[in-house]
C-alpha positions in Angstrom: -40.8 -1.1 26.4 -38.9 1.5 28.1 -35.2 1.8 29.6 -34.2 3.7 32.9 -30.4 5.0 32.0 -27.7 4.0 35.1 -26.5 7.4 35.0 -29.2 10.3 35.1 -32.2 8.1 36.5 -34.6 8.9 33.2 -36.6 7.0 31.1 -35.0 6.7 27.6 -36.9 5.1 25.0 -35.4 2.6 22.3 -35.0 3.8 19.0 -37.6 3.2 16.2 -36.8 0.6 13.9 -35.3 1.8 10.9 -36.1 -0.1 7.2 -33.1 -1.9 6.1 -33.2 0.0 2.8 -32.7 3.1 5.1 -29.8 2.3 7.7 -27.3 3.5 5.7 -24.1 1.7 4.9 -20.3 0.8 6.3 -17.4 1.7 4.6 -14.1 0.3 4.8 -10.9 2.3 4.2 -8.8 0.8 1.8 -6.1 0.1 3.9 -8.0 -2.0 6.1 -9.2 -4.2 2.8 -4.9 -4.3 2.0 -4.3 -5.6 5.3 -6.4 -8.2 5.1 -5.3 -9.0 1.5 -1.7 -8.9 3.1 -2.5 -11.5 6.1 -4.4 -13.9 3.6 -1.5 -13.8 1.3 1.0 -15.0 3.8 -1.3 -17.9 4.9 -1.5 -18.8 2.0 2.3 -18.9 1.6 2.7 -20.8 5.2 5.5 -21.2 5.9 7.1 -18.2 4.9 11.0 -18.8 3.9 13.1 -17.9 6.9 14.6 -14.4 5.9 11.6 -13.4 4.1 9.7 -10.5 4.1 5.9 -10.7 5.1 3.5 -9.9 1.7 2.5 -6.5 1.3 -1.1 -5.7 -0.5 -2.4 -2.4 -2.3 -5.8 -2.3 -3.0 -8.4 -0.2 -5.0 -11.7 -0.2 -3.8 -14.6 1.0 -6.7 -18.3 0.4 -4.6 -18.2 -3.0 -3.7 -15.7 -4.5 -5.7 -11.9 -4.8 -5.0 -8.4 -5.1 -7.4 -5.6 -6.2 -5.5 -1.9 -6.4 -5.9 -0.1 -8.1 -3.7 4.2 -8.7 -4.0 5.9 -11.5 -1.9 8.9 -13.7 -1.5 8.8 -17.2 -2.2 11.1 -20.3 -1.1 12.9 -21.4 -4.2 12.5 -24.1 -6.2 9.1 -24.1 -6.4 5.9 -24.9 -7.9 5.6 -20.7 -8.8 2.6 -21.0 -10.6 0.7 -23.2 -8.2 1.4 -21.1 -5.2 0.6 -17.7 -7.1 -2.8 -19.5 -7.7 -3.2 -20.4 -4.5 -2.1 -17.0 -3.2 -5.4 -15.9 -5.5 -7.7 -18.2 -4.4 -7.3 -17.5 -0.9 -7.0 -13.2 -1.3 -10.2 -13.5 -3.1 -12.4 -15.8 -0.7 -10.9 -14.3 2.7 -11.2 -10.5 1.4 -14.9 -11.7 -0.3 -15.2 -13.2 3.6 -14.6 -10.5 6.0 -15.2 -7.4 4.4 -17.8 -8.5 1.8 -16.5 -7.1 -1.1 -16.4 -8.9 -4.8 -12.4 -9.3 -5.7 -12.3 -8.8 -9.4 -8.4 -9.1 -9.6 -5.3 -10.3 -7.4 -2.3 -9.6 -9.5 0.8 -11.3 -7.3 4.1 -10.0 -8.0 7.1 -12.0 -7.0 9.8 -9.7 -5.6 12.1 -12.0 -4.0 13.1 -16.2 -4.8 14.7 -17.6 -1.6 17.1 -20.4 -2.3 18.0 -22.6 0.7 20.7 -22.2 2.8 23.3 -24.7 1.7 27.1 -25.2 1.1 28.6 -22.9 -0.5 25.7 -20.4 -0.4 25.1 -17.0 1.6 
């Protein structure tokens, strides 16, 4: 099989196969792993309270394997444990999802309880 290139007119043969074990491999930066710890967080959490923050996510990354922390708000009163378990749940499959890593911790901190807007209240 050969290709003629568009732009010089010359043959250009496609490149031998290369063994899987031999490719190489794809890194992702850390940041990129947080961000996507960060958006799976706040689906987790939809809706957010009005007035709140999105989460935010730090990561280490060690080979394949990732430990996450992630802070939030949360509407108030709630079912805190449930939705910090949920908050885990999701981190860990989405993160395992898209980037193929192993999540071996999701620590959630709760920075902020948002009580609803009532009388009396600002």
């Amino acid at each position: 099989m050969r290709t003629v290139t568009s732009e010089t007119g010359t043959e250009r043969h496609p490149p031998a196969l290369v063994p899987p074990g031999e490719r190489g491999a794809t890194w992702i930066a850390d940041r990129v792993v947080a961000k996507i710890a960060a958006q799976a967080a706040r689906e987790a959490l939809d809706p957010l309270p009005a007035d709140a923050a999105a989460p935010h996510a730090t990561v280490v990354v060690r080979h394949d394997a990732a430990r996450v922390h992630v802070r939030l708000a949360l509407g108030y009163p709630c079912d805190i444990g449930a939705r910090c378990a949920a908050v885990r749940r999701h981190v860990t499959e989405r993160v395992g999802t898209l980037v193929n890593m192993t999540v071996s911790e999701v620590a959630v901190r709760i920075e902020w309880l948002h009580l609803p807007a009532g009388p009396g209240r600002t």
